[in-house]
C-alpha positions as CSV (number, residue, x, y, z in Angstrom):
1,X,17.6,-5.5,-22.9
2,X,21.3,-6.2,-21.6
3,X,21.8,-4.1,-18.4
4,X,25.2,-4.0,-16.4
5,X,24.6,-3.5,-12.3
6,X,26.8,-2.5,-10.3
7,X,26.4,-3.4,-6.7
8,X,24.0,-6.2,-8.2
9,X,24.9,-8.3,-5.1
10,X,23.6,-6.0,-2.9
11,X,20.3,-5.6,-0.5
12,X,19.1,-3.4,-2.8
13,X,21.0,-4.5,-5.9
14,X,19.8,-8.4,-5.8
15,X,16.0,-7.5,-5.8
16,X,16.7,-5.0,-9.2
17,X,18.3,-8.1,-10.6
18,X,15.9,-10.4,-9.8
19,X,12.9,-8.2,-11.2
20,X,14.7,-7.4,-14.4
21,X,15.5,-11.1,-15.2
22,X,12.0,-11.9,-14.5
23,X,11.1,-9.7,-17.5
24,X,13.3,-11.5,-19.5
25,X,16.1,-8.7,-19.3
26,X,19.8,-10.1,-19.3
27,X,21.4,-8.7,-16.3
28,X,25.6,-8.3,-15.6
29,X,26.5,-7.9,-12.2
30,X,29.7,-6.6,-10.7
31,X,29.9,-6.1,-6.9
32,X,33.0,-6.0,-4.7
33,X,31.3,-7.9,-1.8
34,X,32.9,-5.8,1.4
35,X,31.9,-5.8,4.9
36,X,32.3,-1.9,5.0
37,X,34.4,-2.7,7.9
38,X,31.5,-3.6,9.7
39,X,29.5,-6.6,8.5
40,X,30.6,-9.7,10.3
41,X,32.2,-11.9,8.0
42,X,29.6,-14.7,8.5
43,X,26.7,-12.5,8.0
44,X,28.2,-11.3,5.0
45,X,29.4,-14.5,3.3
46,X,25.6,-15.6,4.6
47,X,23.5,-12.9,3.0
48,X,25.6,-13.5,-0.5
49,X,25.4,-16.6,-0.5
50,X,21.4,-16.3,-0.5
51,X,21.4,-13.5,-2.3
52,X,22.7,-15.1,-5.0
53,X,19.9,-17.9,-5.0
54,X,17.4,-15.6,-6.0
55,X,19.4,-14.4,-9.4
56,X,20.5,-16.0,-12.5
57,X,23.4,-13.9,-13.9
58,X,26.8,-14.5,-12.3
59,X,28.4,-12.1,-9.7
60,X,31.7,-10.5,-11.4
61,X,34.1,-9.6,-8.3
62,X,34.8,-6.0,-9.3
63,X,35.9,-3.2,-7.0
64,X,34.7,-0.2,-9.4
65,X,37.5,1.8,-7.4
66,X,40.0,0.0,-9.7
67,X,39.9,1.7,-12.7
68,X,42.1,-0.6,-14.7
69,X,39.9,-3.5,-13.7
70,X,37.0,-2.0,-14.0
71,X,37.1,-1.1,-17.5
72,X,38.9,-4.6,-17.9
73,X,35.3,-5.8,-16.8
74,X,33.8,-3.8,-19.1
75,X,35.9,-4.5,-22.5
76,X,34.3,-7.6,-21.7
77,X,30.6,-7.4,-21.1
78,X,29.9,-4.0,-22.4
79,X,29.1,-4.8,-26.1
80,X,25.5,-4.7,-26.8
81,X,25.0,-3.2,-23.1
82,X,21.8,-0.9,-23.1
83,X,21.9,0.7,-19.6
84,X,24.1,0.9,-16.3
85,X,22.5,0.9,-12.9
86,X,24.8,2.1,-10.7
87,X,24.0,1.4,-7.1
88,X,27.8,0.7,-6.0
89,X,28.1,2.5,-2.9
90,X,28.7,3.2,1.0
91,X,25.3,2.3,1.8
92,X,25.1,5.3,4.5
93,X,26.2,8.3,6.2
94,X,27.4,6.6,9.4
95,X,29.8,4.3,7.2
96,X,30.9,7.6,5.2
97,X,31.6,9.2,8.8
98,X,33.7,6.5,9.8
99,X,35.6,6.6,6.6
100,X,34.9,9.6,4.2
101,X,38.6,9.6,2.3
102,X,37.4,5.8,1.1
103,X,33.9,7.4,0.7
104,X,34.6,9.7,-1.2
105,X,36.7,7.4,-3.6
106,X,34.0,5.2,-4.1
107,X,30.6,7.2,-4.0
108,X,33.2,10.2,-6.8
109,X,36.0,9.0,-8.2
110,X,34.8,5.7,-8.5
111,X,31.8,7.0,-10.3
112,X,33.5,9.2,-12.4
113,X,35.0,6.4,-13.7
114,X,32.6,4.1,-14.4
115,X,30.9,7.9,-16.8
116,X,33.7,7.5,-18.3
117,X,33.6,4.0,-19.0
118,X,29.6,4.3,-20.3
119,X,30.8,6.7,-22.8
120,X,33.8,5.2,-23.9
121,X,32.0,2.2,-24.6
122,X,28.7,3.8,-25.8
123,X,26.6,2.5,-23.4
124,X,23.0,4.6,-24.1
125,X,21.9,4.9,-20.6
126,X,23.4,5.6,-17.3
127,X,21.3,5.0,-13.9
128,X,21.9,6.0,-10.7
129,X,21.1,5.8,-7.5
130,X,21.4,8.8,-5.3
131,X,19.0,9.0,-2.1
132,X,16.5,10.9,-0.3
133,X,19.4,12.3,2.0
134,X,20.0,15.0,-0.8
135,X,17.3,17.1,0.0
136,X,18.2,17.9,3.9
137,X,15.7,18.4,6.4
138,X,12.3,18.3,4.8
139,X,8.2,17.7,5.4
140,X,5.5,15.6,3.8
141,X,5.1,15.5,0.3
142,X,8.7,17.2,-1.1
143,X,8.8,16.9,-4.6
144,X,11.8,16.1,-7.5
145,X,11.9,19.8,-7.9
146,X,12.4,20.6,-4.6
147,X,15.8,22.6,-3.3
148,X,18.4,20.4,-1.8
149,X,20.4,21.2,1.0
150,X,22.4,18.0,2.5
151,X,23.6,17.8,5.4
152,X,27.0,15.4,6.1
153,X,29.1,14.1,3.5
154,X,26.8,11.1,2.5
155,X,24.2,13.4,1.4
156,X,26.5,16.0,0.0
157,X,28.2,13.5,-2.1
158,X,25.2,11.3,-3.2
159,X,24.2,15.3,-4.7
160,X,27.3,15.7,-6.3
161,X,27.0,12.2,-7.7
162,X,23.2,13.3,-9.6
163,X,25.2,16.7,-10.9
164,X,27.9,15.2,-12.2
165,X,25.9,12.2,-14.2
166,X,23.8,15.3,-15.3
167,X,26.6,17.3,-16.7
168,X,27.9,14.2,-18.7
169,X,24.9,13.8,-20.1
170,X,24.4,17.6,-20.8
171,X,27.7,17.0,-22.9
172,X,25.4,14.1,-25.0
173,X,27.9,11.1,-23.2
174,X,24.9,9.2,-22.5
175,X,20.9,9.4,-21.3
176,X,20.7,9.2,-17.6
177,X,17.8,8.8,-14.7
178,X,18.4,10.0,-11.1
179,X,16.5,7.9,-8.5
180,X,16.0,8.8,-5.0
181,X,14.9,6.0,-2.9
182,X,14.5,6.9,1.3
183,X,14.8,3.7,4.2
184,X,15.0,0.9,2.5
185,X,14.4,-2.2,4.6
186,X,13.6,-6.3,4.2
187,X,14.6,-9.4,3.9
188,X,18.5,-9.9,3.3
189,X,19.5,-7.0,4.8
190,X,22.6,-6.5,6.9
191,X,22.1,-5.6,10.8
192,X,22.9,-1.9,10.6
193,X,20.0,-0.5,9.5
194,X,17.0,1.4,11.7
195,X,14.5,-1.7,11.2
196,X,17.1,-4.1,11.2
197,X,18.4,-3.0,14.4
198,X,15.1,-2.6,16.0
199,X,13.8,-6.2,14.3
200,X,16.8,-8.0,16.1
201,X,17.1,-5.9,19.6
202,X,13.3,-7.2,19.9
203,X,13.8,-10.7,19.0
204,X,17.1,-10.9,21.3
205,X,14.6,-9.5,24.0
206,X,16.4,-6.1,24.4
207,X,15.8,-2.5,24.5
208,X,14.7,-1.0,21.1
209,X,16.5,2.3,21.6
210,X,14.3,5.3,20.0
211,X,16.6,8.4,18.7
212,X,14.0,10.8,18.1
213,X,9.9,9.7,19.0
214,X,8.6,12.0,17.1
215,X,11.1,11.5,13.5
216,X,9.5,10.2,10.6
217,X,11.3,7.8,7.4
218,X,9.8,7.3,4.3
219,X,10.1,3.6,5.4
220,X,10.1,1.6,1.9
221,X,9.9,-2.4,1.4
222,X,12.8,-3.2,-0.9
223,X,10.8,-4.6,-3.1
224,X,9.2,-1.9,-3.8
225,X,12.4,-0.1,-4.4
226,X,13.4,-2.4,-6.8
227,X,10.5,-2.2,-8.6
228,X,10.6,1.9,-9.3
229,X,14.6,1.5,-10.3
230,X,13.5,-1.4,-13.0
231,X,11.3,0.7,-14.5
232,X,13.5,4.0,-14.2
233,X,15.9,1.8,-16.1
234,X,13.3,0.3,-19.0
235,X,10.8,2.9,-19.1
236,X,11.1,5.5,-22.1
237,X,9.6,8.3,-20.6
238,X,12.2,8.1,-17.5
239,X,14.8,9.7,-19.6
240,X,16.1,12.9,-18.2
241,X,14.2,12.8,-14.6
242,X,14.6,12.7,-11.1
243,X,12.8,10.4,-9.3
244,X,11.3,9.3,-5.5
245,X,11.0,5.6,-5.0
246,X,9.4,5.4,-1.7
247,X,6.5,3.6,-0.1
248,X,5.1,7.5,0.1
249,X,2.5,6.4,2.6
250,X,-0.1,8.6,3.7
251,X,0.0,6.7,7.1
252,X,3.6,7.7,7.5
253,X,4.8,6.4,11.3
254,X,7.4,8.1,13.4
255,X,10.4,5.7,14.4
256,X,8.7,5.1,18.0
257,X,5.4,3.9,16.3
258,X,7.7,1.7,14.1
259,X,9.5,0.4,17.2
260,X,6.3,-0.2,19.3
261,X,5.3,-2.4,16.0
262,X,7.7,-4.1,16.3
263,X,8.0,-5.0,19.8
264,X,3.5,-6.1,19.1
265,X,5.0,-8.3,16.5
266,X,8.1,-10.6,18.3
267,X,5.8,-9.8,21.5
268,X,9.7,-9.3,23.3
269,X,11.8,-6.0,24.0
270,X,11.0,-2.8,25.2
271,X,11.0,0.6,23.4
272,X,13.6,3.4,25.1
273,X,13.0,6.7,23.8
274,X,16.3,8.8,23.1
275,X,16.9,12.3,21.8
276,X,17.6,13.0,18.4
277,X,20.6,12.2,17.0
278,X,21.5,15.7,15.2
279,X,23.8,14.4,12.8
280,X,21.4,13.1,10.2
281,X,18.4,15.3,8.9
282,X,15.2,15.6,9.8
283,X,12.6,13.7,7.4
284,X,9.2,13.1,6.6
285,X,7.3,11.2,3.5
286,X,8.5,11.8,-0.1
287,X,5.7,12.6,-2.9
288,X,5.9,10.1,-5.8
289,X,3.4,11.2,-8.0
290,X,6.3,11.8,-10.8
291,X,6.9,8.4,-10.5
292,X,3.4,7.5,-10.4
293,X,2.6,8.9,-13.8
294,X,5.6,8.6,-15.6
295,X,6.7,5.1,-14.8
296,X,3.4,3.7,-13.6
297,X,4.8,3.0,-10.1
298,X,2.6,1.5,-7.5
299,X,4.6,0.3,-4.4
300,X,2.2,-2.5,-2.7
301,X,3.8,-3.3,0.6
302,X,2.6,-1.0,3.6
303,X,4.6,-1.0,7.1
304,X,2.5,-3.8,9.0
305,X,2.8,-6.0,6.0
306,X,6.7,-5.5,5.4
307,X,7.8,-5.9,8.9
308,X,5.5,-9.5,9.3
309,X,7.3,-10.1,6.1
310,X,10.5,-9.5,7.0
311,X,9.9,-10.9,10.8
312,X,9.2,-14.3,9.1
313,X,12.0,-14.0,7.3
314,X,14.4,-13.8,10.3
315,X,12.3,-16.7,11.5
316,X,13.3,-18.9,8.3
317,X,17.0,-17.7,7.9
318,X,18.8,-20.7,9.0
319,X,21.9,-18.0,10.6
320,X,19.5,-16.1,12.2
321,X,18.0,-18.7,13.7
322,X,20.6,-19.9,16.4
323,X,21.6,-15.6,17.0
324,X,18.2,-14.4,18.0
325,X,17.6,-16.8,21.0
């Protein structure tokens, strides 16, 4: 199968690559490669540069925001495409806080576009990737079916994003997949993330600051992740559904277990409990029995195993190396 991916340079993006090609599948990728005006420009050029190592097809820079260019890109790669991924985005609510005008062009306008695109070039199968943050505050085991009630304009426009791809293909434009993945964390990711913060604040030897003991994330090795979206993408039966890709653990820890993990493992830092930071819902663990049956989708990597993983992996990384002493 010939599958174009947006954001296919991405944390996320470069492990659904990788999986895909190692299935044989020929993979496109288009990615705009930004710092959200707030990666450091060394870390960024860093994590692309290995990245990149670990997939075959070359990186297309595309900013999907561009319409012109975008459908430029895709006069020339579309023919004989059988599916779009789309996990171009702002990664987060904090980076659509700090910017929702730019959010909002990329994460609605942008993805109207690239609908557009799919159907103009009769691409069967659109895609994309919306998030957990869709369904608001919620317990253990919420379901596909479940009512969604974001909160912030990440979540509210990563819900907009599943009911518009659904009304274009209620309007036969193409056969879509919604997948909802929920703290995504590993290897190759940029510092601005729960773990990733917590992983380096140990290993510098500082505080691991704690915003809410008791919260809970669906904590999910990207891996893992990548593994439900390649089969949303090449399975038959995913046609039409919503689905969680999550770790789903039955173990689930609260952010200050994760944290005091953490601090066990690098044996440095200390864990400060905080309140809760109000702006971002409040979460527990996702079911994934949909997936489970439908896809066959077994995530394999539990908490203790991901974060040794991804502690050795700081330990390898030859920038992290000389920024964590």
């Amino acid at each position: 199968m010939k599958f174009l991916v947006t954001g296919g340079a991405g944390f996320i993006g470069h492990n659904v690559v990788q999986q895909l090609e190692s299935q044989g599948h020929e993979c496109v990728i288009f990615d705009c490669i930004t710092d959200y005006k707030f990666v450091p420009l060394m870390e960024l050029k860093y994590l692309f540069r290995e990245r990149n190592k670990s997939i075959h097809g070359h990186v297309h820079r595309v900013d999907i925001t561009n319409h012109a260019n975008t459908d430029l890109f895709f006069s020339k790669y579309a023919a004989d495409a059988d599916v779009v991924i789309h996990l171009a985005s702002f990664p987060r609510q904090k980076v659509v806080n700090h910017d929702p005008v730019r959010g909002a062009d990329v994460m609605c306008t942008a993805l109207i576009g690239l609908m557009e695109l799919t159907a103009k070039y009769r691409i069967p199968k659109f895609v994309y990737i919306s998030s957990s943050m869709v369904y608001g505050d919620f317990q253990n085991d919420v379901t596909e079916d479940a009512t969604c009630d974001p909160q912030g304009q990440y979540g509210i426009m990563k819900y907009m994003g599943e009911k518009l791809v659904q009304d274009y293909a209620r309007r036969g434009c193409f056969q879509h997949v919604i997948v909802r993945p929920s703290a995504v964390y590993g290897p190759m990711d940029v510092e601005d993330r729960v773990i990733s913060k917590f992983m380096l604040s140990a290993l510098r030897g500082h505080d691991l600051h704690v915003k809410g003991a008791n919260e809970v994330l669906d904590f999910t090795y990207v891996t893992d992740t990548a593994q439900g979206i390649a089969l949303s993408a090449t399975v038959t039966e995913a046609v039409g559904n919503i689905f969680n890709i999550t770790r789903s653990d039955s173990t689930l820890c609260t952010l200050q277990q994760v944290a005091e993990k953490i601090v066990k493992l690098t044996n440095r830092g200390q864990v400060i409990i905080q309140e809760r930071d109000q702006s971002f819902p409040s979460r527990g663990r996702l079911s994934i029995q949909k997936a489970r049956t439908l896809l066959g989708y077994n995530p394999t990597t539990d908490i203790d195993q991901g974060l040794s993983d991804y502690h050795d992996w700081f330990h390898r990384s030859t920038y992290w190396h000389y920024r964590i002493r």
